[in-house]
C-alpha positions as CSV (number, residue, x, y, z in Angstrom):
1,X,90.5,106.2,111.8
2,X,88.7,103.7,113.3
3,X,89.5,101.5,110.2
4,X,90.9,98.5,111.5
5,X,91.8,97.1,108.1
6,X,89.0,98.8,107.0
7,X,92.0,101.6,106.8
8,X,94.7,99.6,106.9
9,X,91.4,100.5,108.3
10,X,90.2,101.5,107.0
11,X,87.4,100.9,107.8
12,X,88.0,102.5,107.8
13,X,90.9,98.3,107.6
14,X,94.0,95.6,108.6
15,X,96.5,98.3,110.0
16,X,99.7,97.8,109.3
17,X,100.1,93.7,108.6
18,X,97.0,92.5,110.5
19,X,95.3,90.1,108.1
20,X,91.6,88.9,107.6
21,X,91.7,85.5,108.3
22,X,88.1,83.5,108.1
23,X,86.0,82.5,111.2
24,X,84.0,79.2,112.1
25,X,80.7,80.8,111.2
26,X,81.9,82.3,107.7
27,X,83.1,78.5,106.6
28,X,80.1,76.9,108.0
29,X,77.7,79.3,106.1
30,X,79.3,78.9,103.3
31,X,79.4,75.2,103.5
32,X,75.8,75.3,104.0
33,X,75.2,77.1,101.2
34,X,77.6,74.8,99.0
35,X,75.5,71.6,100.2
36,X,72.0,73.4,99.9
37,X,73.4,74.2,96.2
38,X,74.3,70.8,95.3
39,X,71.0,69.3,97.0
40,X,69.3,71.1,94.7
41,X,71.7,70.0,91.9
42,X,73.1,73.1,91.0
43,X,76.5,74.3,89.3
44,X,77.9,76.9,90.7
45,X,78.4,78.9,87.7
46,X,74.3,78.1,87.2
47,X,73.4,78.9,90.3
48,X,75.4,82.0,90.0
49,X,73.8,82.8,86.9
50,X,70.3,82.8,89.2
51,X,70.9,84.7,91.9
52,X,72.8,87.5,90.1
53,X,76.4,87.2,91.8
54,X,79.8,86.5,89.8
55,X,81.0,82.6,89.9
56,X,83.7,83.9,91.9
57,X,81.7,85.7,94.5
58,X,79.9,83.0,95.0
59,X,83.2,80.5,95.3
60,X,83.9,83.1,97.9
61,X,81.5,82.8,99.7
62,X,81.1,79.0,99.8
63,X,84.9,79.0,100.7
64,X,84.2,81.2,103.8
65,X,86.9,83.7,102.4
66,X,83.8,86.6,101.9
67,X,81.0,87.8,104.2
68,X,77.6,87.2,102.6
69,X,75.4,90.3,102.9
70,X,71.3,90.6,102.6
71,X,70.7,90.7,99.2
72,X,72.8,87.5,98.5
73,X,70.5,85.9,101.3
74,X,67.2,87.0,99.6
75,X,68.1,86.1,96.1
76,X,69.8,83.0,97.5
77,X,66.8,81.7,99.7
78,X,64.3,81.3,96.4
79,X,66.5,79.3,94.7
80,X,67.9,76.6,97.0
81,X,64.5,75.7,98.4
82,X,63.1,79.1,99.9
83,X,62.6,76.8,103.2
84,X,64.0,80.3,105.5
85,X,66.9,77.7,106.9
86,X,69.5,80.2,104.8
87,X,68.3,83.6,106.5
88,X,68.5,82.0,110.0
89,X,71.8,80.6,109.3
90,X,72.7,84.4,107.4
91,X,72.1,85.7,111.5
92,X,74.2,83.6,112.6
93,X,77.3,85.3,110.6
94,X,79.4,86.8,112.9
95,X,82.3,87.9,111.3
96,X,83.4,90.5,108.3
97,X,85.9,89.6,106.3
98,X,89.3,92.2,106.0
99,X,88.5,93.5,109.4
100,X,91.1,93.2,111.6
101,X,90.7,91.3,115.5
102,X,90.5,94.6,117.3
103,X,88.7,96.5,115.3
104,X,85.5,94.2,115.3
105,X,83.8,95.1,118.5
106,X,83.9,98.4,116.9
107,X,82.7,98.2,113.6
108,X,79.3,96.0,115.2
109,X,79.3,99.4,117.5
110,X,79.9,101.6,114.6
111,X,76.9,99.6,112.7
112,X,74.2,101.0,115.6
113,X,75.9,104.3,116.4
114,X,73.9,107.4,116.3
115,X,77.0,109.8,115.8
116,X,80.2,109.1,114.8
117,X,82.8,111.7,114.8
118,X,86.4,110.9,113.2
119,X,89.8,112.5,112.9
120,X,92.3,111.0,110.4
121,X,96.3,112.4,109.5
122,X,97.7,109.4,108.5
123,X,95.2,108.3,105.5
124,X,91.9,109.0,104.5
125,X,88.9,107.3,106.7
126,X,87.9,103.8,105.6
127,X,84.3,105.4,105.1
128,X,85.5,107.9,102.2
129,X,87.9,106.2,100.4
130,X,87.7,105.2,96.8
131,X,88.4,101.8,95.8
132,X,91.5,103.3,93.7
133,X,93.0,104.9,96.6
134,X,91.6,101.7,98.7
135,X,94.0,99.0,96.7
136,X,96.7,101.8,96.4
137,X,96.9,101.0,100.3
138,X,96.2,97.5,100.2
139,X,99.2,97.2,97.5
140,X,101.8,98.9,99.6
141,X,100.9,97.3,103.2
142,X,103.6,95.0,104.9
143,X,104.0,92.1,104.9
144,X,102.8,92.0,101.5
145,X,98.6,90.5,101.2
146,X,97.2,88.4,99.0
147,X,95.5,89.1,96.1
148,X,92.5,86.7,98.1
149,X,93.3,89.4,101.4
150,X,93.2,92.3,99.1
151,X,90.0,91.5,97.7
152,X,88.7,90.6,101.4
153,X,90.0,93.6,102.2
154,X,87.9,95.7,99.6
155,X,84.5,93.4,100.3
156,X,84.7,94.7,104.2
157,X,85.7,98.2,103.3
158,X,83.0,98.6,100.7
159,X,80.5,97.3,103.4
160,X,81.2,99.7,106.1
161,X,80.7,102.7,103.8
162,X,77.3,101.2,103.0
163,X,76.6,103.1,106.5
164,X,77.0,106.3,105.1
165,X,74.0,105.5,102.8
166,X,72.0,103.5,105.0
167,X,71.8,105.1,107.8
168,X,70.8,108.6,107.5
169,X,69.9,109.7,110.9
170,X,73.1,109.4,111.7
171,X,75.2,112.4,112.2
172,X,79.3,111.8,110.4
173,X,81.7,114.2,111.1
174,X,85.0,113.8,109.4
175,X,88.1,116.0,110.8
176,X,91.2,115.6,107.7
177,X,94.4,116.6,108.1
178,X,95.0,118.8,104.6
179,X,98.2,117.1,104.1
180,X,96.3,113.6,103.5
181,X,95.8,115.6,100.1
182,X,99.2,116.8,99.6
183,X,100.3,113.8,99.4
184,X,98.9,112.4,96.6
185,X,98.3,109.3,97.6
186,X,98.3,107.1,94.0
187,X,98.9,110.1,92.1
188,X,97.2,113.4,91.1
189,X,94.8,111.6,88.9
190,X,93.7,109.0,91.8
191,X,93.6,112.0,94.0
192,X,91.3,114.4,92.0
193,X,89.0,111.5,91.9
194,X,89.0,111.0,95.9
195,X,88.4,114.9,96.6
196,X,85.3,114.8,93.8
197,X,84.1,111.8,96.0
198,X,84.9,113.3,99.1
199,X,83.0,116.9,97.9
200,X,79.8,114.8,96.7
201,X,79.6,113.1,99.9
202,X,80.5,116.3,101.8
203,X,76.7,117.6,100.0
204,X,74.6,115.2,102.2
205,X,72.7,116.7,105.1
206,X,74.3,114.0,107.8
207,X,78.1,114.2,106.3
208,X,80.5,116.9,107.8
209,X,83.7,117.4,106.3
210,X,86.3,119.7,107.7
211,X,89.7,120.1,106.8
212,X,92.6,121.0,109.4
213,X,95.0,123.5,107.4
214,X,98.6,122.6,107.3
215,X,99.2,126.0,108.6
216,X,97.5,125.6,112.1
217,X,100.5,124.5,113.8
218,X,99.9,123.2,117.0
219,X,96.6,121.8,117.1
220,X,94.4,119.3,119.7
221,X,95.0,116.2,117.1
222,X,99.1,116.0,117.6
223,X,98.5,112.7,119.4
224,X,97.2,110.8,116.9
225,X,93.6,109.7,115.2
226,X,91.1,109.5,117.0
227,X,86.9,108.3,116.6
228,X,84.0,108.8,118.7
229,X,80.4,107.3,118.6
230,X,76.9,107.6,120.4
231,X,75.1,104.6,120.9
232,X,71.3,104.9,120.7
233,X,71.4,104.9,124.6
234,X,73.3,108.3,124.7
235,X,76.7,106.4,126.0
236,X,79.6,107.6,124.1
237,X,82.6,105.6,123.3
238,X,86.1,106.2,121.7
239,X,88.4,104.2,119.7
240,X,92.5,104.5,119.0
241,X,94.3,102.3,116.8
242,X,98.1,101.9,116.8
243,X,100.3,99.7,114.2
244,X,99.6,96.4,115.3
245,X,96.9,97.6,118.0
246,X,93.4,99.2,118.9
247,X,92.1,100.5,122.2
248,X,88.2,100.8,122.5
249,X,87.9,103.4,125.4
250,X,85.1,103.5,127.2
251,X,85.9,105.3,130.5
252,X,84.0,108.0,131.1
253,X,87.2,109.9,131.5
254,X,89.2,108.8,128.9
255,X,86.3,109.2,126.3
256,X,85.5,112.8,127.9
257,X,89.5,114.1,126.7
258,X,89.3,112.4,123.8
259,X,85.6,114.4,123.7
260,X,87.3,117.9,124.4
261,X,90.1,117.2,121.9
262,X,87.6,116.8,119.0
263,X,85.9,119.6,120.3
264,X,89.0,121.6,119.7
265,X,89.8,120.2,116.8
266,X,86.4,121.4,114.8
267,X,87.2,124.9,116.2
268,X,90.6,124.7,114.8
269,X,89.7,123.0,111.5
270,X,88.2,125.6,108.6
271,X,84.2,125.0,108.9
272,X,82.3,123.0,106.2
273,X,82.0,125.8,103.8
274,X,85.6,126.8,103.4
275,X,87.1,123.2,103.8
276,X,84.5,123.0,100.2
277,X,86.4,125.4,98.9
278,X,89.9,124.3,100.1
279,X,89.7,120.9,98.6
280,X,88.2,122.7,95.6
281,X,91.5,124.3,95.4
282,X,93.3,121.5,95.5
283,X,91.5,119.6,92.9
284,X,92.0,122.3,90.7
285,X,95.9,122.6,91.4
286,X,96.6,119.1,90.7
């Protein structure tokens, strides 16, 4: 869950329809950047050529349609005067791209988050999917996007997994409904290829991955998705998403049954080991 359009959001990502529409602070930087460009009397395929970007990444970008990350920032600064004026606009960005309204408070939540637990049966998490099995979702969502909103869609997914690298202390636990595998999502092909990426991630020492069996029956996840984080102040939190929707709990009660629920479900779901060797199965039956 928690995907906002980041699972269609992901994340992950736009559920259902919700699309990524640009913000004031996305088309300013990347006017800024357009004027500091032409100041300086470069082409944009030239200057594209210097900082290590694609033409259209950096259209993108100046267009407001694409969030600009660090690294653009650091090889951008350099080259359009290295005066520090584009890092102090960069911290002024305050929107992602492909992420839908509701889910935003979450995701800047999710970006300081010391734990973050997550149970998923209707698709894969943002966080673990592939870009194949990514743009297989983006392709069938409703009203039909863009091929501009798909790629915005991609740009914020691909992002938010960058936590699953860079931050390491943090503890991920991932609860999957066996069934999400079942299905086949794109085909057996595209589906190998998410389980081998699922399994490598899986091998790192702050990534859990159980599977819930399609033979437990009633289980504590019947109402739907859920995700839980710890702040670095010890306060936990809870999200929900619906189809058009997301809730960001953070009663104390409300996050405390969502709490026992998860707790539940890791009792119910087969423990890291054997959910290894379930989706090993899998792989190997498809």
């Amino acid at each position: 869950m928690a995907h906002g359009t980041d699972d269609v959001d992901d994340g992950g990502t736009t559920p259902a329809g919700g699309e990524p529409e640009t913000s004031d602070s996305l088309r300013t930087f990347g006017a800024f950047v357009q004027g500091l460009r032409e100041f300086r009397g470069l082409g944009r395929e030239e200057f594209a050529s210097r900082v290590g970007f694609s033409k259209h990444t950096i259209a993108s970008i100046e267009q407001g349609r694409r969030m600009p990350d660090a690294d653009f920032v650091e090889r951008a600064e350099p080259v359009l005067g290295d005066t520090g004026a584009l890092r102090r606009a960069f911290e002024h960005v305050g929107r992602r791209p492909g992420l839908a309204s509701w889910f935003r408070q979450w995701a800047r939540l999710e970006n300081k988050a010391i734990t973050l637990y997550t149970y998923e049966s209707r698709m894969l998490p943002g966080l673990l999917q592939t870009e194949a099995y990514a743009r297989t979702l983006f392709n069938g969502l409703l009203p039909p996007l863009t091929d501009d909103q798909i790629e915005a869609q991609w740009a914020a997914r691909a992002e938010r997994q960058r936590l699953l690298t860079n931050r390491p202390s943090t503890a991920f636990s991932f609860i999957l409904d066996e069934h999400l595998f079942l299905r086949q999502t794109g085909g057996p092909a595209l589906t190998g290829e998410l389980i081998t990426h699922i399994l490598e991630l899986s091998e790192r020492r702050n990534i859990e991955v159980q599977v819930l069996p399609l033979a437990t029956g009633v289980h504590a996840g019947l109402n739907g998705p859920l995700v839980l984080l710890e702040t670095p102040d010890n306060r936990w939190l809870a999200y929900v998403e619906g189809q058009e929707t997301g809730q960001l709990v953070s009663d104390p009660k409300g996050v405390s049954i969502l709490q026992m629920r998860y707790a539940k479900l890791r009792s119910q779901a087969l423990n890291p080991e054997d959910s290894r060797g379930l989706l090993e199965r899998l792989r190997g039956e498809l």
